[in-house]
N, C-alpha and C positions, 0 to 999 in steps of 0.2 A: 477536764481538758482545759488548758489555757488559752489564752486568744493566738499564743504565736505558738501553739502548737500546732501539726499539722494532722489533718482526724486520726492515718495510716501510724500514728505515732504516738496517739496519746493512751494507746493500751500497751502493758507491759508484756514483752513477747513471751511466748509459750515458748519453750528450751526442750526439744528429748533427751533422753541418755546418749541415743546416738549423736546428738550434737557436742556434749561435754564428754564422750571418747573422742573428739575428733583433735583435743586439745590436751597437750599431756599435762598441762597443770590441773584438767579434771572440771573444768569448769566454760561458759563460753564467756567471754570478755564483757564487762559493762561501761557505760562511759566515764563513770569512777577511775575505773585503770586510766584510761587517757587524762584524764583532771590529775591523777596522782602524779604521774610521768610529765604533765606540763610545769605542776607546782615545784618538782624537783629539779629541772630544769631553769626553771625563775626564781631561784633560792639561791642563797650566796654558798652554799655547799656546792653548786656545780659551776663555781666561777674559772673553774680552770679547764673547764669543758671547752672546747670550740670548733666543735665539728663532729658530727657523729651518724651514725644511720642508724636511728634508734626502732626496733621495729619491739612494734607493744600486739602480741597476736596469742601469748599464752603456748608459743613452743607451735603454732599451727602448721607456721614456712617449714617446721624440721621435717615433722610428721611427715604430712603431705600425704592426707586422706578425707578423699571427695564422697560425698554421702549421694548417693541417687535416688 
């Protein structure tokens, strides 16, 4: 664990299968996906971007299937 990690955080989560069917890319989201979608956004490939509602969740909001 790092100093500025915080304890609740510094183990990597345990995932069921019921978690990655909840997602149709088949998978649950890492904070890689968000780093990737920020890098691509701060690249001159999306300079003609300027306004968007970019939702990064692996297809979840379509689904819309709550695990109990």
């Amino acid at each position: 664990m790092r100093d500025w990690q915080k304890r609740s955080r510094a183990e990597t989560p345990v995932h069921t299968a019921e978690d990655a069917a909840q997602h149709p890319v088949g998978r649950v989201g890492k904070p890689e996906d968000i780093a990737q979608a920020c890098l691509y956004l701060a690249a001159p490939e999306a300079g003609f971007i300027t306004g968007v509602n970019l939702v990064i969740d692996g297809g979840m909001t379509i689904k819309m299937i709550y695990a109990e």
